[in-house]
Each structure stands twice: as structure tokens, then as C-alpha cells.
N, C-alpha and C positions, 0 to 999 in steps of 0.2 A: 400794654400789650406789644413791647417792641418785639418780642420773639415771633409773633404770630404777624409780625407784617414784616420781618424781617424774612422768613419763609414764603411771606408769600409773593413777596416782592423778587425770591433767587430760584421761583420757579421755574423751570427750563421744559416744556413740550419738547424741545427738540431732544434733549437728553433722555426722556421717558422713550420716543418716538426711534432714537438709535438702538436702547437697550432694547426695546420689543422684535427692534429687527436683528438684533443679534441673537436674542432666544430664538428665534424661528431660525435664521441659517443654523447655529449650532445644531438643532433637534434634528437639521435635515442630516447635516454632515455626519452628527454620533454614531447613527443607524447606516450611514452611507459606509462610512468605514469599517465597522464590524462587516458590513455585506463584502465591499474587499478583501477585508481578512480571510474571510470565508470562503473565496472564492479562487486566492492564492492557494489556501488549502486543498482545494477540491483540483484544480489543475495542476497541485504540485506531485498529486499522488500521481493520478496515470501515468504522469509523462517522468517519473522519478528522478525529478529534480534534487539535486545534493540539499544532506539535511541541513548542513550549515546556510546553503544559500536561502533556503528558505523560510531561517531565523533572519537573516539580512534583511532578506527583501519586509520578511515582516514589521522590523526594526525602523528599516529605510520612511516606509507607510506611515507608521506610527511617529515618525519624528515630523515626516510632510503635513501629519493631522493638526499636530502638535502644535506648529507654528501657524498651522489656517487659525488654530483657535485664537491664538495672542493676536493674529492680523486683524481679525473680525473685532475682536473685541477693543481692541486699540488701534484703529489703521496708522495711527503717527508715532507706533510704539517706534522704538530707536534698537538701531543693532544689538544694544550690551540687553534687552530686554528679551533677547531670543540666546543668549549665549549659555546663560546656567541652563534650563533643559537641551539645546543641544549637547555641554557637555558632559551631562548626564549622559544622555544616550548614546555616546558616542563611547565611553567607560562601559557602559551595561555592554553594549555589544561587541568591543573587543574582549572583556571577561569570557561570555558566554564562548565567544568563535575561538577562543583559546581551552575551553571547557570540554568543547567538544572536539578538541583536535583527535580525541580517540577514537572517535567513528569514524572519522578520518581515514586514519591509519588500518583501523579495522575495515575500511569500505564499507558503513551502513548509510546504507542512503536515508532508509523511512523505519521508524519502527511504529505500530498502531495494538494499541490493548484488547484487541478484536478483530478478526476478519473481517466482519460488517462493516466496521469505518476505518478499512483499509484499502488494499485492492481485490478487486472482485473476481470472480472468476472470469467473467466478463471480459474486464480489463488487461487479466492478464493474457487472457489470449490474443487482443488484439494487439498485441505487444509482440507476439511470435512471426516472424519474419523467415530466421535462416534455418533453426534449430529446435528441438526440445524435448528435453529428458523428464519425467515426469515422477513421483515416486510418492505412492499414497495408498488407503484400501482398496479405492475401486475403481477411482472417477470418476463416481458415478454423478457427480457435479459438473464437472468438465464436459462430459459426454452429451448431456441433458443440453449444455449452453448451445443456442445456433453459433456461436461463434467457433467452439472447437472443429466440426467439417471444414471450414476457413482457414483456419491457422495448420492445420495439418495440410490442405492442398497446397498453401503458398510455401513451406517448408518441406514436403515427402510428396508433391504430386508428381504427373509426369512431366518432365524438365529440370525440376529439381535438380541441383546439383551438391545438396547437402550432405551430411550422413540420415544415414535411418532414424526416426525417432523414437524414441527409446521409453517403453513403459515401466514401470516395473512395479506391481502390486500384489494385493493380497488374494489366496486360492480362495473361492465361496465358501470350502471345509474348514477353512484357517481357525481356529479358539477365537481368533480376536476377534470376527464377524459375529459370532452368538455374544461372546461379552461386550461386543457393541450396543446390542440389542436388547440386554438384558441393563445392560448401567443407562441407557435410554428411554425405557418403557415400551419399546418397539414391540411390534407387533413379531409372531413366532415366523424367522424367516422372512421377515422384510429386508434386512440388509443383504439376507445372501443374496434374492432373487432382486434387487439392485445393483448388486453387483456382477451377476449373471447377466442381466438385461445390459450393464454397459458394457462388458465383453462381447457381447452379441453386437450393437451399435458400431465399435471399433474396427469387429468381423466385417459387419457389412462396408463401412468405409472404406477398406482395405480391397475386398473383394470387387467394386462398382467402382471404385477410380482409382486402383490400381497403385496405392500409396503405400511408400516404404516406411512401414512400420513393425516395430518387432514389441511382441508385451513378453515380459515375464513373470512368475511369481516368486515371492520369499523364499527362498530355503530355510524357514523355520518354524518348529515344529509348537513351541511354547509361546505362550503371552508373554512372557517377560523377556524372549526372544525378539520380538518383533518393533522397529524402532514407533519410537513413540511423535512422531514428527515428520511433516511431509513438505516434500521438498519439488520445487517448479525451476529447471533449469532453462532460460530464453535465450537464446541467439549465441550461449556461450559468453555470455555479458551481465547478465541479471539473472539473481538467485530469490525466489520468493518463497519464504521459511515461515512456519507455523508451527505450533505444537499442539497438540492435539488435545482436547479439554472431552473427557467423554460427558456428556449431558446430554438435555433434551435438543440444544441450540441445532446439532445436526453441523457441527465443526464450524459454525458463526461465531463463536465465542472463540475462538482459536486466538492466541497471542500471534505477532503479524511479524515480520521481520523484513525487510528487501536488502541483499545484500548484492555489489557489486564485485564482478573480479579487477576492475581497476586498473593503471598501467602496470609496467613492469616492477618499476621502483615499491607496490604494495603485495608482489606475489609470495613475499613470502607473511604477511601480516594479514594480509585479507582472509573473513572468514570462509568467502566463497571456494577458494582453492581446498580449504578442511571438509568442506560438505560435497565439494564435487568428489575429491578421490573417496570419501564414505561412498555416496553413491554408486560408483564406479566398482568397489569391492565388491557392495552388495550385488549389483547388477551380474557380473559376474560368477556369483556362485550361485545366482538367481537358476530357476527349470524354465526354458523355453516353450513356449504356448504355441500350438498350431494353429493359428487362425483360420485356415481352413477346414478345419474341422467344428471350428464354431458352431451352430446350427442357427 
């Protein structure tokens, strides 16, 4: 039986006793890191961190996991034992920051396959500081938020020294409010008197503190006229783009975009300079609404 005492004679407790504590820190750590991951995510959105940086940083985490795990698992491992995954990762991530130097160029900071797990409307308001141009059906999402009263006094109240902010939307009569409502399952005339209700909202804001705001609507007369995508201009610096998914979601399924205007050297590349001057056309050949006549 030399096998069987040869085993039992190269039994090591302390070796059973290290691996148990290395499964129990790994188990903490696996789920610690995905929670960071998740959390760079969830902070990188509000504060619209560049998309490259927030492959880095994610990169960065994942390479620091990387080596907790070879430490844990062999504290007397030796430098060249960490060298082939670092330089893995160090190859994946100048590939990728080289991949994306077109968003770059393009200034896309975020892009998200839904507005739900994008920025909120929430968010985006609390992002409005100097300015904001706005261009959608109704807003009647924005208007609803407690946070738009906020963002309109700190950018159009009294003191302000901004320009006006600028609305520019769809008339309650528009085709596209009933084909809303009809590719929705909505109820007859829900969208309109939504849209109605945050015209009235905007009225009173305007009327009770006195904030420089001007709405417009479309000049047009067709659905296939009317752009199919709504656009959030903030401080003259951030451009928050969605296109418009008609379903039941109620524009939560919206694809997401955040685009920057960027320094000088991207004004003629950046997307945001193409959708401001659209904007700007439209606004322009937009009918001026009298908010005092609002009711």
C-alpha cells in the first residue's frame, strides 16, 4: 500500500486551509467587481464621461482584479507571472481606444439602445445650467419631471443672463399626435390633451416667475414632414439625441445618443454642430406660440 501512505504521509491541512481561503476571498471579490463595473457605469452616464475614457477606466479595474486574483491565489507568484495578462490587456486596450477614435472625432460621448438605460429625463435636466433648446412632440415628459421648473429658473429666471429657451414642438392638431396614438393603442385623444396639459404647465411657469421662454410649433403639415427624432440641446455643450420608436414603451425604447460640441479643432466633425444648425432651421421657420394666451 505504498501509494496510500505515500498520500497520506504529503497531506498538507495548511494547503487545504489556504485554498478555502482563497475560494471565499475570490467569491467576495468576483461579485465586488462586477458591482464596480456597474457603478462606473451608472456614474459615467450623468456626468457624461468620454466614451473612450470609460472603456479605460473599465479596462484599468479589470486588469487591478486580474492581478488581486494571481496575488490571492499565489502571494509568492513573481513579476513575469503577472506579465502575460497584463500584456494582454494592455494590446486589447490600445486596439479598442484606437477603434473608437471615431467617436472621437465624431464627439459621441454615450451611446445606449434605449432611453431607459440611458439618460433620464431627470438627469438630463439636472445637467441644464446656462441654456436649453428643446425639440420633441410635446414634453410632455419633461414638463411632468419636478426637475424641469429647476432647470428652466436657473437658465431663463429672473437674473438670468442667458438667451431665451427655446421650445420647439408639435401643434395638438399635428397628424403625428393621432398616429401617435393609434400606433400606441392609446386611448382617443390622450396624446393631444398631454400635450395640451404641458403647454398649459410651461404657460403657467412662464406667467408666475416670469421666465424667458419662447415655444414654437412645426411648420408641418404631413407625417412624413415631421422629423422623426428629438433632440435636447444643454448649455450649448451637450446634445442628447434619440429617435423615436413609435410603440407602447411611450419613447423609453428610444435609441440614445449623447453627443458633444467639442473644442475647436472637432467643429467641423462633430455631430452636434449638424443637429444644432437642423434645429436652428427648423426653429426658424417654426409659428410662434403666445403663451399668454394659454389658458
Amino acid at each position: 500500500m505504498p501509494d496510500k501512505t505515500q498520500a497520506i504521509l504529503s497531506f498538507d491541512p495548511n494547503g487545504i486551509f489556504n485554498n478555502f481561503v482563497f475560494q471565499i476571498l475570490w467569491s467576495i471579490l468576483a461579485p465586488a467587481t462586477l458591482f464596480v463595473l456597474n457603478r462606473l457605469k451608472s456614474i459615467a452616464r450623468p456626468t457624461l464621461i468620454s466614451f473612450r475614457l470609460q472603456i479605460l477606466l473599465l479596462f484599468s479595474f479589470s486588469t487591478l482584479s486580474l492581478s488581486a486574483f494571481f496575488l490571492l491565489r499565489d502571494p509568492h507568484a513573481t513579476a513575469s507571472t503577472y506579465a502575460f495578462p497584463a500584456l494582454i490587456t494592455s494590446i486589447s486596450a490600445i486596439a479598442i481606444w484606437w477603434l473608437l477614435d471615431g467617436f472621437r472625432v465624431a464627439q459621441i460621448s454615450a451611446a445606449f439602445p434605449k432611453t431607459k438605460s440611458g439618460i433620464s429625463y431627470s438627469e438630463s435636466l439636472k445637467l441644464v445650467h446656462n441654456s436649453l433648446d428643446f425639440m420633441g412632440i410635446g414634453a410632455a415628459k419633461l414638463t411632468s419631471d419636478p426637475e424641469f421648473s429647476k432647470a428652466l429658473e436657473r437658465c431663463a429666471g429672473v437674473g438670468a443672463t442667458t438667451t431665451t429657451v427655446r421650445l420647439l414642438l408639435a401643434s395638438p392638431d399635428h397628424p403625428v399626435i393621432s398616429r401617435s396614438e393609434k400606433t400606441n393603442n392609446a386611448l382617443n385623444d390622450e396624446y393631444k390633451t398631454n400635450v395640451n396639459n404641458s403647454l398649459g404647465k410651461i404657460a403657467l411657469l412662464v406667467k408666475s416667475k416670469a421666465l424667458k421662454v419662447e415655444v414654437r410649433h412645426y411648420n408641418a403639415t404631413l407625417v412624413k414632414d415631421y422629423p422623426q427624432f428629438r433632440l435636447m440641446f444643454i448649455d450649448g455643450e451637450i446634445c442628447i439625441f434619440s429617435w423615436n420608436v413609435w410603440d407602447h414603451s411611450k419613447g423609453e425604447n428610444n435609441p440614445q445618443l449623447v453627443l458633444r460640441k467639442g473644442h475647436r479643432q472637432y467643429e467641423q466633425s462633430s455631430l452636434y454642430k449638424s443637429y444644432h444648425k437642423y434645429f436652428t432651421d427648423l426653429w426658424e421657420s417654426g409659428t410662434p406660440i403666445d403663451l399668454g394666451n394659454i389658458p
